[in-house]
mmJSON file of the N, C-alpha and C atoms, coordinates in Angstrom:
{"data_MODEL":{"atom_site":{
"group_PDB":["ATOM","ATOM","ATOM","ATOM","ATOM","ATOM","ATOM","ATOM","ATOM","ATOM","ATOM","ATOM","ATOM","ATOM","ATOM","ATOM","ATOM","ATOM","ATOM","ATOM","ATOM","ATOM","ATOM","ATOM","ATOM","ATOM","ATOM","ATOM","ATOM","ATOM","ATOM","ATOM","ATOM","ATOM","ATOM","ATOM","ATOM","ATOM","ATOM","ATOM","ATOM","ATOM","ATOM","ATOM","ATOM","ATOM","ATOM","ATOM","ATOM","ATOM","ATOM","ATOM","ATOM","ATOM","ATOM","ATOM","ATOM","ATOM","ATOM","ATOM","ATOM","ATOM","ATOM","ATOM","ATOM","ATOM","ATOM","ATOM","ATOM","ATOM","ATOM","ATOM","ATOM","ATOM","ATOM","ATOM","ATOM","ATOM","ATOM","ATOM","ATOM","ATOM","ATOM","ATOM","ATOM","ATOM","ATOM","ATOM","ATOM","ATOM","ATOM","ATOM","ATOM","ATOM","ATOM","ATOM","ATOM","ATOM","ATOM","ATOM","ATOM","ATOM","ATOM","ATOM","ATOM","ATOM","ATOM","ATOM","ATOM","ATOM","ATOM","ATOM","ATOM","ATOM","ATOM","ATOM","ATOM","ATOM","ATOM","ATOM","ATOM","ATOM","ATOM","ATOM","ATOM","ATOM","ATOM","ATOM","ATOM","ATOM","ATOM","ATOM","ATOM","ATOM","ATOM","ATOM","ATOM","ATOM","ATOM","ATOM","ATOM","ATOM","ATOM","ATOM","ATOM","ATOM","ATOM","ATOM","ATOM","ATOM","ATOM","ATOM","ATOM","ATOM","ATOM","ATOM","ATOM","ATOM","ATOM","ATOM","ATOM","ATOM","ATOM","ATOM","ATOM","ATOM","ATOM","ATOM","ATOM","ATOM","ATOM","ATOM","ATOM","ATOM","ATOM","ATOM","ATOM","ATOM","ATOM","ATOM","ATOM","ATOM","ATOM","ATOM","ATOM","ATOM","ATOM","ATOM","ATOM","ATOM","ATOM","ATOM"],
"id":[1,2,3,4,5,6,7,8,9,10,11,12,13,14,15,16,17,18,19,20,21,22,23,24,25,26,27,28,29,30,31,32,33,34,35,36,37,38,39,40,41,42,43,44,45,46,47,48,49,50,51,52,53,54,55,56,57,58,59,60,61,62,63,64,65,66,67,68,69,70,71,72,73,74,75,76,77,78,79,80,81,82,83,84,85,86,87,88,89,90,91,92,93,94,95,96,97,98,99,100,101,102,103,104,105,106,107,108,109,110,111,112,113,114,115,116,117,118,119,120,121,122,123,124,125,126,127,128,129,130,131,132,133,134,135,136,137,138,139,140,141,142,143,144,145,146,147,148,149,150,151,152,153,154,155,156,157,158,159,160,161,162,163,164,165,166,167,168,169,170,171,172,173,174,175,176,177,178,179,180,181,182,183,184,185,186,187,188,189,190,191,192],
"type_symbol":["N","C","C","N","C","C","N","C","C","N","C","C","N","C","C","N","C","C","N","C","C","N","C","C","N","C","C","N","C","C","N","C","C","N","C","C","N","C","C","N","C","C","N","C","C","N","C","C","N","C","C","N","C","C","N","C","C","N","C","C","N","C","C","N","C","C","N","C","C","N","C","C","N","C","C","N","C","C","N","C","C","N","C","C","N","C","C","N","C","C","N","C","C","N","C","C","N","C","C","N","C","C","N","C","C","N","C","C","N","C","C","N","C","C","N","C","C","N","C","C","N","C","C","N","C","C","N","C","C","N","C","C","N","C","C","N","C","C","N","C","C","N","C","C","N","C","C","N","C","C","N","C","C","N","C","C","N","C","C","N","C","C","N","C","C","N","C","C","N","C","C","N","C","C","N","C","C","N","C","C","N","C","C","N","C","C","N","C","C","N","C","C"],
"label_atom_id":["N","CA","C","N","CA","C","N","CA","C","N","CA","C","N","CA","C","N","CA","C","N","CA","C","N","CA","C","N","CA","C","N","CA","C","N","CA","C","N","CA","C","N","CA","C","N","CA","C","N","CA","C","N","CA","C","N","CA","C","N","CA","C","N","CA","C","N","CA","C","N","CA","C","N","CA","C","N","CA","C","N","CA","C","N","CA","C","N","CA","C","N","CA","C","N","CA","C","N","CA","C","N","CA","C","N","CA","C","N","CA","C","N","CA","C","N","CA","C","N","CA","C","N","CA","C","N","CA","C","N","CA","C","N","CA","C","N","CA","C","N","CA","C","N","CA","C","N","CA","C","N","CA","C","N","CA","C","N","CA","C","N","CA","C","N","CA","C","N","CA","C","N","CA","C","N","CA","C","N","CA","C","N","CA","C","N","CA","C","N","CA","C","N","CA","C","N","CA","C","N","CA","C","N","CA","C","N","CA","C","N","CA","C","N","CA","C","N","CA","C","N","CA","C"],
"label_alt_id":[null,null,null,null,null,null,null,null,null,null,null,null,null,null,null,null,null,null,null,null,null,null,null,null,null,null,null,null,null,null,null,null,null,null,null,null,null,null,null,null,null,null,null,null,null,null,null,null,null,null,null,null,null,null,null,null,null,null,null,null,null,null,null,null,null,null,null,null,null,null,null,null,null,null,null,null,null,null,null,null,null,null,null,null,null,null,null,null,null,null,null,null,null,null,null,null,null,null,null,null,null,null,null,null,null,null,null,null,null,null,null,null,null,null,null,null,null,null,null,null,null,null,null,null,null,null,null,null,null,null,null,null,null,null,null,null,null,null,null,null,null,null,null,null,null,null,null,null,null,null,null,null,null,null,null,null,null,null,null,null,null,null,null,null,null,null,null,null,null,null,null,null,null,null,null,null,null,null,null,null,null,null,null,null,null,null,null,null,null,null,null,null],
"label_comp_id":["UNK","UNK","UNK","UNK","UNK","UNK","UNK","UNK","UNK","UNK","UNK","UNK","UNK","UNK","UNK","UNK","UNK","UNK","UNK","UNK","UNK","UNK","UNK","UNK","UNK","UNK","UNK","UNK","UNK","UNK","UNK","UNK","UNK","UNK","UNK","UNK","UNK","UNK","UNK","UNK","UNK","UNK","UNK","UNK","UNK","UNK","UNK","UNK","UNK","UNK","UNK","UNK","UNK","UNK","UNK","UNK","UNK","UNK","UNK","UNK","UNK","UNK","UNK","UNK","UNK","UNK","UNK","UNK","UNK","UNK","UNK","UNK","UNK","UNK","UNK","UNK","UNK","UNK","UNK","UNK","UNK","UNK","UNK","UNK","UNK","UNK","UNK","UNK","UNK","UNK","UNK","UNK","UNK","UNK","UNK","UNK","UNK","UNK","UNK","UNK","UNK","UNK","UNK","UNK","UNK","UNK","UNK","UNK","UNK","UNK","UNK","UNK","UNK","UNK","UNK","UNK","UNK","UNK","UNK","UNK","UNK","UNK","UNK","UNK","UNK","UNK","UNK","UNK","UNK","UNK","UNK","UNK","UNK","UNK","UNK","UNK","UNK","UNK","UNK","UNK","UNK","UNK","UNK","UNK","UNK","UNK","UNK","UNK","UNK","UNK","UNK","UNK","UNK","UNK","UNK","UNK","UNK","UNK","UNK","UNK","UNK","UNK","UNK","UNK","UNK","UNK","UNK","UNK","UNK","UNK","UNK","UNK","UNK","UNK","UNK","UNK","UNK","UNK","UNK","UNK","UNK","UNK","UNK","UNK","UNK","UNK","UNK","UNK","UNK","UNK","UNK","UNK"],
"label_asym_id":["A","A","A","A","A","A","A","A","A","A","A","A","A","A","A","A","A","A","A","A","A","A","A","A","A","A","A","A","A","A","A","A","A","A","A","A","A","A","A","A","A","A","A","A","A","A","A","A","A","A","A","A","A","A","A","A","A","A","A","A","A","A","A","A","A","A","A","A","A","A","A","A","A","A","A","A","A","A","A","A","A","A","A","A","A","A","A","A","A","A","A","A","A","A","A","A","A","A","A","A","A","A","A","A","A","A","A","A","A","A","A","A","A","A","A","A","A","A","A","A","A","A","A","A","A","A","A","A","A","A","A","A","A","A","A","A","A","A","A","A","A","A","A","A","A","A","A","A","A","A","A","A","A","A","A","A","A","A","A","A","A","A","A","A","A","A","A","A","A","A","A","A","A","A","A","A","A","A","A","A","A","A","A","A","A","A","A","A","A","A","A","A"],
"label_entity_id":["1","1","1","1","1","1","1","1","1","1","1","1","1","1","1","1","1","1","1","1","1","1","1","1","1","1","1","1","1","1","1","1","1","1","1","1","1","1","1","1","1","1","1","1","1","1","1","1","1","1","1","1","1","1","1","1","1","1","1","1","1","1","1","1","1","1","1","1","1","1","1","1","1","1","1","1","1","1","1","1","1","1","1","1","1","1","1","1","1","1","1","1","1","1","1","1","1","1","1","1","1","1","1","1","1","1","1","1","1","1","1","1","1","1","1","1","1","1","1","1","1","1","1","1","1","1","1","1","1","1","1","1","1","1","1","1","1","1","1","1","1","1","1","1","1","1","1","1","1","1","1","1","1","1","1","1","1","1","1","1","1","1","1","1","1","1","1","1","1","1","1","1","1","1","1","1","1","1","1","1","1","1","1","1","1","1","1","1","1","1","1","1"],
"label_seq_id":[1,1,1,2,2,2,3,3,3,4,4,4,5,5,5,6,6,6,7,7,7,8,8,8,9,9,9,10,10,10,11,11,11,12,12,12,13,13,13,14,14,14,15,15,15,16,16,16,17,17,17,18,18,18,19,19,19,20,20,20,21,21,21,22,22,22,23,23,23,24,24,24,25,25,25,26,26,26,27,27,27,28,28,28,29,29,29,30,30,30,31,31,31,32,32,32,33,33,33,34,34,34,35,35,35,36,36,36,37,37,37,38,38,38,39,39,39,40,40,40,41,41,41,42,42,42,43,43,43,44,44,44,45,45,45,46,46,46,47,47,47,48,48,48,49,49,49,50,50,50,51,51,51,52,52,52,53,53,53,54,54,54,55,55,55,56,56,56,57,57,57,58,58,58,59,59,59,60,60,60,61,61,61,62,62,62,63,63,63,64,64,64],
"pdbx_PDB_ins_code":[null,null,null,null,null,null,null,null,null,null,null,null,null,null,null,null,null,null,null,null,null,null,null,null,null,null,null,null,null,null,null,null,null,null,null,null,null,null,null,null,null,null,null,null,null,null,null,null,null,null,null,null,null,null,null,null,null,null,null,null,null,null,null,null,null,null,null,null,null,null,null,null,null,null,null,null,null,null,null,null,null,null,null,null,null,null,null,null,null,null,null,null,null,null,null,null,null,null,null,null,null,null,null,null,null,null,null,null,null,null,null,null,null,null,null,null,null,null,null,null,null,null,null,null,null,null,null,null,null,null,null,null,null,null,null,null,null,null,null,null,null,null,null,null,null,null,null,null,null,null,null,null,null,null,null,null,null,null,null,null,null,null,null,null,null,null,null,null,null,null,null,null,null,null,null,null,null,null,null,null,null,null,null,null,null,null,null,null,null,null,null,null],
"Cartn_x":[0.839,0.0,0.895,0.602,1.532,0.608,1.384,0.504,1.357,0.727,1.289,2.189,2.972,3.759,2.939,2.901,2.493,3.091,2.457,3.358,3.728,5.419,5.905,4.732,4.618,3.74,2.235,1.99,0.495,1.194,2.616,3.003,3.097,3.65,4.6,3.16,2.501,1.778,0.413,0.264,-0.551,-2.028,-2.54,-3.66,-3.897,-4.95,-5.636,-6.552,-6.804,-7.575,-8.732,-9.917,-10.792,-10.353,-10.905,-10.302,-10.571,-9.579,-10.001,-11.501,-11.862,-13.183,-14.247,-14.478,-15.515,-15.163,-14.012,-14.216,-14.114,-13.707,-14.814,-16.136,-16.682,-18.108,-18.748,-18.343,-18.578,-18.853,-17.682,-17.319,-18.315,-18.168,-19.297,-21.067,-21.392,-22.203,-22.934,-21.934,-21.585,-21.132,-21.014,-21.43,-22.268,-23.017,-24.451,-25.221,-25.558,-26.287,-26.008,-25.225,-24.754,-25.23,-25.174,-25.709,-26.923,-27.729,-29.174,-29.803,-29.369,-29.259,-29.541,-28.154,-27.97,-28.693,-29.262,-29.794,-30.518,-30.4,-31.231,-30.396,-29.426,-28.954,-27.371,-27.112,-25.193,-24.207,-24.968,-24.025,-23.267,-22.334,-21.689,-22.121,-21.037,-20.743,-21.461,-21.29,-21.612,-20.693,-19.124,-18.495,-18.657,-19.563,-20.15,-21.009,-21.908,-22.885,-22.636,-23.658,-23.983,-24.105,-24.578,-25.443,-26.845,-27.64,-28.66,-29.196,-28.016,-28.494,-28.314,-27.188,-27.591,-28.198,-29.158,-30.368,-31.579,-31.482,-32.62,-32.332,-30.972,-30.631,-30.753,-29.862,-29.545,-30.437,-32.201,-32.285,-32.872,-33.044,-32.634,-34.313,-34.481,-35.695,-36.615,-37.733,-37.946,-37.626,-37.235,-36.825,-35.147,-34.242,-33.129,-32.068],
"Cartn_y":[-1.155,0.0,1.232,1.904,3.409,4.809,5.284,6.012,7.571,8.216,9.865,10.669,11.128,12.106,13.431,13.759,14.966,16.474,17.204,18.484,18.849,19.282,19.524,20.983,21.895,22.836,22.247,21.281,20.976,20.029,19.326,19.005,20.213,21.727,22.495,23.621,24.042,24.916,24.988,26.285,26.53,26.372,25.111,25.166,23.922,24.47,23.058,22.534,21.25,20.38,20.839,19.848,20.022,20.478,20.65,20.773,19.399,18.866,17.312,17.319,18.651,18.287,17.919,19.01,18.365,17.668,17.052,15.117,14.041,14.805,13.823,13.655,15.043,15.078,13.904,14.097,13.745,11.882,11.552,10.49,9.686,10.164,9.997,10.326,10.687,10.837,9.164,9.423,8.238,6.55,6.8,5.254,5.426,6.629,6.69,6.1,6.582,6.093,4.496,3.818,2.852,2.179,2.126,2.03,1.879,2.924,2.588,1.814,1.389,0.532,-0.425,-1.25,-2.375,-2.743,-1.748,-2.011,-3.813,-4.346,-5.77,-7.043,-6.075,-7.29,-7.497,-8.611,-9.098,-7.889,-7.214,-6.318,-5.158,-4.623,-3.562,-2.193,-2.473,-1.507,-2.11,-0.569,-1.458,-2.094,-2.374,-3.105,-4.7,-5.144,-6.239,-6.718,-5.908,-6.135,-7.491,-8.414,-9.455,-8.543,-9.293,-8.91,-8.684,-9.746,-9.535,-8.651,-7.724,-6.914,-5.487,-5.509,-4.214,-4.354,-5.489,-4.937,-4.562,-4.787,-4.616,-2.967,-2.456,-1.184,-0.423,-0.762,0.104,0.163,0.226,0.087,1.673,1.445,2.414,2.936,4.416,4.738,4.5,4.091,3.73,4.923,4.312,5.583,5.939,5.233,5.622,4.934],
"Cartn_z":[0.0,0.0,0.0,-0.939,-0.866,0.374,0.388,0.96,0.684,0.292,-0.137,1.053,0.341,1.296,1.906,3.518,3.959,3.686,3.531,2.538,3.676,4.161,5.211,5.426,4.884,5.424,6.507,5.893,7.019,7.889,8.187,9.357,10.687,9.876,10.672,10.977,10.227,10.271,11.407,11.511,12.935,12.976,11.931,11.849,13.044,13.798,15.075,14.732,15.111,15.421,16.254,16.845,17.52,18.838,19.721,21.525,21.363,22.128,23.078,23.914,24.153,25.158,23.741,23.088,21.675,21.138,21.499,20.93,21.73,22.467,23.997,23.944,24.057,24.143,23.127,21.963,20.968,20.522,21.294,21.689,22.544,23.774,24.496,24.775,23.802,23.296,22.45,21.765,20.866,21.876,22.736,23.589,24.016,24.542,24.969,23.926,23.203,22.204,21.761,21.727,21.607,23.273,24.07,25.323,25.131,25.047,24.737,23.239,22.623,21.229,21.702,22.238,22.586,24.48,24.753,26.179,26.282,27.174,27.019,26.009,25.461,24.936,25.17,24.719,25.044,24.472,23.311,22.53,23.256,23.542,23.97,22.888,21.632,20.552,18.83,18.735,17.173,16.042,16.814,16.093,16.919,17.386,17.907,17.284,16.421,15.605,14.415,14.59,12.951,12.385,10.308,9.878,9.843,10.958,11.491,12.388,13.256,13.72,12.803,12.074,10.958,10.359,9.466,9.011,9.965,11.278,12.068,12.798,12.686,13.199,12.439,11.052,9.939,8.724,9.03,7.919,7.272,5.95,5.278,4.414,4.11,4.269,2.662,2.329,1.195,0.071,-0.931,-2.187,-1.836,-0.641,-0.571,-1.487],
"occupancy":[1.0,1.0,1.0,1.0,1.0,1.0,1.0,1.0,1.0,1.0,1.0,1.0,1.0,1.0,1.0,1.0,1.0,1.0,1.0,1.0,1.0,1.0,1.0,1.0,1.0,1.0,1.0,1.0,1.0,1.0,1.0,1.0,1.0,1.0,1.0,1.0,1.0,1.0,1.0,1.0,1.0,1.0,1.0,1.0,1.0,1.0,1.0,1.0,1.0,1.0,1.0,1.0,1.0,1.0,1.0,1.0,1.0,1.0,1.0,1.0,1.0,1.0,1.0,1.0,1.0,1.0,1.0,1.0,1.0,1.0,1.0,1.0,1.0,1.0,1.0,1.0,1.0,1.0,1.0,1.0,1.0,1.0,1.0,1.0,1.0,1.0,1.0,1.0,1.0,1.0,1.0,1.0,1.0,1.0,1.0,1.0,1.0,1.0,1.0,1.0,1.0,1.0,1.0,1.0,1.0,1.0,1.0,1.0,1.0,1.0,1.0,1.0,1.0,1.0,1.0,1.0,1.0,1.0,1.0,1.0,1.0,1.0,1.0,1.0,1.0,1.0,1.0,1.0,1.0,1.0,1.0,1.0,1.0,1.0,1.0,1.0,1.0,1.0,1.0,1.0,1.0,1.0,1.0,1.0,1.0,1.0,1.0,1.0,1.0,1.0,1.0,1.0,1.0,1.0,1.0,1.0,1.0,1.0,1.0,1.0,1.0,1.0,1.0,1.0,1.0,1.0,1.0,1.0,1.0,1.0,1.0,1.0,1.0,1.0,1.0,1.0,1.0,1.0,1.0,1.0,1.0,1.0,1.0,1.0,1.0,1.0,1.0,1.0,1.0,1.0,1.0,1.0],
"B_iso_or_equiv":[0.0,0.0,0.0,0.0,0.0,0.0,0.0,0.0,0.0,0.0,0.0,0.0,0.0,0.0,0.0,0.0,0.0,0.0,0.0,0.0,0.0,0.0,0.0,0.0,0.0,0.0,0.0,0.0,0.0,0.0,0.0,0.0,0.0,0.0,0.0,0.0,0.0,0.0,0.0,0.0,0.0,0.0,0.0,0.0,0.0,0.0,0.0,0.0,0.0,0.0,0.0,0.0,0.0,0.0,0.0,0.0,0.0,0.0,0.0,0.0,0.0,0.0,0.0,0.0,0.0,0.0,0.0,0.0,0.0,0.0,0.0,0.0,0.0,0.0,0.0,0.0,0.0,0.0,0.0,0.0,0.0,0.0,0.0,0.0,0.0,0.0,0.0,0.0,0.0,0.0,0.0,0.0,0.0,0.0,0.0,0.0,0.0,0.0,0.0,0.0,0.0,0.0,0.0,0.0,0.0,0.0,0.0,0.0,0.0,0.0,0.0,0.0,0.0,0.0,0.0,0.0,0.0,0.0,0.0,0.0,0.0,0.0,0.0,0.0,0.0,0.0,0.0,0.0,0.0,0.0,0.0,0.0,0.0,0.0,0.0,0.0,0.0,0.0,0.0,0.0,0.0,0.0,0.0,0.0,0.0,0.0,0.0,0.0,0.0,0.0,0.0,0.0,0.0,0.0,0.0,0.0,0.0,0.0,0.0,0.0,0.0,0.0,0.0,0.0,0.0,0.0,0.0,0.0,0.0,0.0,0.0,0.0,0.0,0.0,0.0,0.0,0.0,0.0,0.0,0.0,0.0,0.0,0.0,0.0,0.0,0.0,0.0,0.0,0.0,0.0,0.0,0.0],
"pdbx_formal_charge":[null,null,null,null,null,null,null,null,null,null,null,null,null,null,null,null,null,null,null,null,null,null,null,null,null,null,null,null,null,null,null,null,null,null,null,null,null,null,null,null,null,null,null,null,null,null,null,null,null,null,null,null,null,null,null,null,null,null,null,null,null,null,null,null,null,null,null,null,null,null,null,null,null,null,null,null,null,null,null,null,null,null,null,null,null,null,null,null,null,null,null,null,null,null,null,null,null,null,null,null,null,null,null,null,null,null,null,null,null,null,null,null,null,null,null,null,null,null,null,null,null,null,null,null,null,null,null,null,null,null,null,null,null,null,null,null,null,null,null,null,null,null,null,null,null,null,null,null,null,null,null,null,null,null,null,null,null,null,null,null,null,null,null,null,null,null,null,null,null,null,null,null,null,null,null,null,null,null,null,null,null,null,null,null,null,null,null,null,null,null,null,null],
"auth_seq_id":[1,1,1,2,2,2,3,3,3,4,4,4,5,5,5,6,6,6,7,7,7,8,8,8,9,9,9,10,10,10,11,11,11,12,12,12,13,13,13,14,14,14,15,15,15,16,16,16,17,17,17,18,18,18,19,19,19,20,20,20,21,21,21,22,22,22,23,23,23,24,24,24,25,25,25,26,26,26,27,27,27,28,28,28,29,29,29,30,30,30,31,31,31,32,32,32,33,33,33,34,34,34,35,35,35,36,36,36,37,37,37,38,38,38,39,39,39,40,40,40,41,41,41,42,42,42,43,43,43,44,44,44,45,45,45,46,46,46,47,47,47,48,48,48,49,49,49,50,50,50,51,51,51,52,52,52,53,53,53,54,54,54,55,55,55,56,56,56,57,57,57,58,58,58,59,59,59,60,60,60,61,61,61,62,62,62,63,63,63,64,64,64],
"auth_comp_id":["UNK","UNK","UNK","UNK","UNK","UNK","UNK","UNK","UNK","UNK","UNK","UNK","UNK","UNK","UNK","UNK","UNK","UNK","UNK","UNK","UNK","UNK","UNK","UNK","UNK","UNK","UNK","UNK","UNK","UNK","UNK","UNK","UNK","UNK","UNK","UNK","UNK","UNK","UNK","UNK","UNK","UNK","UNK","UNK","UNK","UNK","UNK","UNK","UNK","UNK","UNK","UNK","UNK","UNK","UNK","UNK","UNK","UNK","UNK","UNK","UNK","UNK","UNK","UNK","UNK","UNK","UNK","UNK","UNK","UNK","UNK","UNK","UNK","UNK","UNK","UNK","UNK","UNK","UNK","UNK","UNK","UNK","UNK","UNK","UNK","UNK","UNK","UNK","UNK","UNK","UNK","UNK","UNK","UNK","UNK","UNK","UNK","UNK","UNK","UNK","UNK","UNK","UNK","UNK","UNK","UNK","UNK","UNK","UNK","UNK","UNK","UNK","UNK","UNK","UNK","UNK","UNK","UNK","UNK","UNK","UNK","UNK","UNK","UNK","UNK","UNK","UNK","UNK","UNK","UNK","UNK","UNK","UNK","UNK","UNK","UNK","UNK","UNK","UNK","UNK","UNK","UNK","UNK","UNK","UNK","UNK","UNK","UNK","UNK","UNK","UNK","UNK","UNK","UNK","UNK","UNK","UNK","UNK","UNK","UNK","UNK","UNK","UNK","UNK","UNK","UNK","UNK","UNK","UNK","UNK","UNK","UNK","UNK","UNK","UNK","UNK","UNK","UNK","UNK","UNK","UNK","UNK","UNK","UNK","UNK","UNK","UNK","UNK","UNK","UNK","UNK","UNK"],
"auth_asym_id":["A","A","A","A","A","A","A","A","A","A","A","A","A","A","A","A","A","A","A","A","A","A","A","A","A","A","A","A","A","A","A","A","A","A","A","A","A","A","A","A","A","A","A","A","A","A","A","A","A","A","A","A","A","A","A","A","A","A","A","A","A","A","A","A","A","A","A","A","A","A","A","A","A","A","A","A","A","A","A","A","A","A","A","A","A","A","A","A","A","A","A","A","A","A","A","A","A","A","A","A","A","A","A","A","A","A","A","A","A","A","A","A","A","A","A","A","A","A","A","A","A","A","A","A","A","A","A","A","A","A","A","A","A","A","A","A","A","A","A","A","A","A","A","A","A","A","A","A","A","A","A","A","A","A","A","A","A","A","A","A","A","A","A","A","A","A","A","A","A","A","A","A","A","A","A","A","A","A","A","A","A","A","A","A","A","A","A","A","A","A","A","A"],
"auth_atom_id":["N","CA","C","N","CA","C","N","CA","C","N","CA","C","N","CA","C","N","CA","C","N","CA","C","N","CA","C","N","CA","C","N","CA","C","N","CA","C","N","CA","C","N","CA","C","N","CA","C","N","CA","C","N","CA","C","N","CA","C","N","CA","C","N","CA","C","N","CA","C","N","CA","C","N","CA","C","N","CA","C","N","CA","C","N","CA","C","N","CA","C","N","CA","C","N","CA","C","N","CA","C","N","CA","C","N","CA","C","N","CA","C","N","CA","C","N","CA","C","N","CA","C","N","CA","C","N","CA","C","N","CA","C","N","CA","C","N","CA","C","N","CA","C","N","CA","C","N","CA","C","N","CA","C","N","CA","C","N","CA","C","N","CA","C","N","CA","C","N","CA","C","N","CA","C","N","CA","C","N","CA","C","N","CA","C","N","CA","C","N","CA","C","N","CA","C","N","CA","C","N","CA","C","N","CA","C","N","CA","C","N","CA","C","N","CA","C","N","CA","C","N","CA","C"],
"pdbx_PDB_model_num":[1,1,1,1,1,1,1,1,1,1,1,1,1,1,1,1,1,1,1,1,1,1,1,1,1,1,1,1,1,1,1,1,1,1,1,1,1,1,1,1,1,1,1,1,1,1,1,1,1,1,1,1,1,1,1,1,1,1,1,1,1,1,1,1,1,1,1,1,1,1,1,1,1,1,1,1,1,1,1,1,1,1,1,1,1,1,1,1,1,1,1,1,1,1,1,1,1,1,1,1,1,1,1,1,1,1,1,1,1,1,1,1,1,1,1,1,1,1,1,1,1,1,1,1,1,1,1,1,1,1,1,1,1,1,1,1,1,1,1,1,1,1,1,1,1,1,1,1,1,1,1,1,1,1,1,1,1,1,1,1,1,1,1,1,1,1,1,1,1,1,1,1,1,1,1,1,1,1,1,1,1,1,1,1,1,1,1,1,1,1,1,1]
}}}
Protein backbone atom coordinates (compact mmCIF):
# COMPACT_ATOMS: atom_id res chain seq x y z
CA UNK A 1 0.00 0.00 0.00
CA UNK A 2 1.53 3.41 -0.87
CA UNK A 3 0.50 6.01 0.96
CA UNK A 4 1.29 9.86 -0.14
CA UNK A 5 3.76 12.11 1.30
CA UNK A 6 2.49 14.97 3.96
CA UNK A 7 3.36 18.48 2.54
CA UNK A 8 5.91 19.52 5.21
CA UNK A 9 3.74 22.84 5.42
CA UNK A 10 0.49 20.98 7.02
CA UNK A 11 3.00 19.01 9.36
CA UNK A 12 4.60 22.49 10.67
CA UNK A 13 1.78 24.92 10.27
CA UNK A 14 -0.55 26.53 12.94
CA UNK A 15 -3.66 25.17 11.85
CA UNK A 16 -5.64 23.06 15.07
CA UNK A 17 -7.58 20.38 15.42
CA UNK A 18 -10.79 20.02 17.52
CA UNK A 19 -10.30 20.77 21.53
CA UNK A 20 -10.00 17.31 23.08
CA UNK A 21 -13.18 18.29 25.16
CA UNK A 22 -15.51 18.37 21.68
CA UNK A 23 -14.22 15.12 20.93
CA UNK A 24 -14.81 13.82 24.00
CA UNK A 25 -18.11 15.08 24.14
CA UNK A 26 -18.58 13.75 20.97
CA UNK A 27 -17.32 10.49 21.69
CA UNK A 28 -19.30 10.00 24.50
CA UNK A 29 -22.20 10.84 23.30
CA UNK A 30 -21.59 8.24 20.87
CA UNK A 31 -21.43 5.25 23.59
CA UNK A 32 -24.45 6.69 24.97
CA UNK A 33 -26.29 6.09 22.20
CA UNK A 34 -24.75 2.85 21.61
CA UNK A 35 -25.71 2.03 25.32
CA UNK A 36 -29.17 2.59 24.74
CA UNK A 37 -29.26 0.53 21.23
CA UNK A 38 -27.97 -2.38 22.59
CA UNK A 39 -29.79 -2.01 26.18
CA UNK A 40 -31.23 -5.77 27.02
CA UNK A 41 -28.95 -7.29 24.94
CA UNK A 42 -25.19 -9.10 25.04
CA UNK A 43 -24.03 -6.32 22.53
CA UNK A 44 -21.69 -3.56 23.97
CA UNK A 45 -20.74 -1.51 20.55
CA UNK A 46 -21.61 -1.46 17.17
CA UNK A 47 -18.49 -3.10 16.09
CA UNK A 48 -20.15 -6.24 17.91
CA UNK A 49 -22.89 -6.14 15.60
CA UNK A 50 -23.98 -9.46 12.95
CA UNK A 51 -25.44 -8.91 9.88
CA UNK A 52 -28.66 -9.54 11.49
CA UNK A 53 -28.49 -6.91 13.72
CA UNK A 54 -27.59 -4.21 10.96
CA UNK A 55 -30.37 -4.94 9.01
CA UNK A 56 -32.62 -4.62 12.07
CA UNK A 57 -30.63 -1.18 13.20
CA UNK A 58 -29.54 0.10 9.94
CA UNK A 59 -32.28 0.09 7.92
CA UNK A 60 -32.63 2.41 5.28
CA UNK A 61 -35.69 4.74 4.27
CA UNK A 62 -37.95 3.73 1.20
CA UNK A 63 -36.83 5.58 -2.19
CA UNK A 64 -33.13 5.62 -0.57
Amino acid sequence: MEVPRVEYEKLTGDATGEPSEVVRARVQAAREQQRRRFAGTPLLCNAEMGPAQVWQVCKLESGA
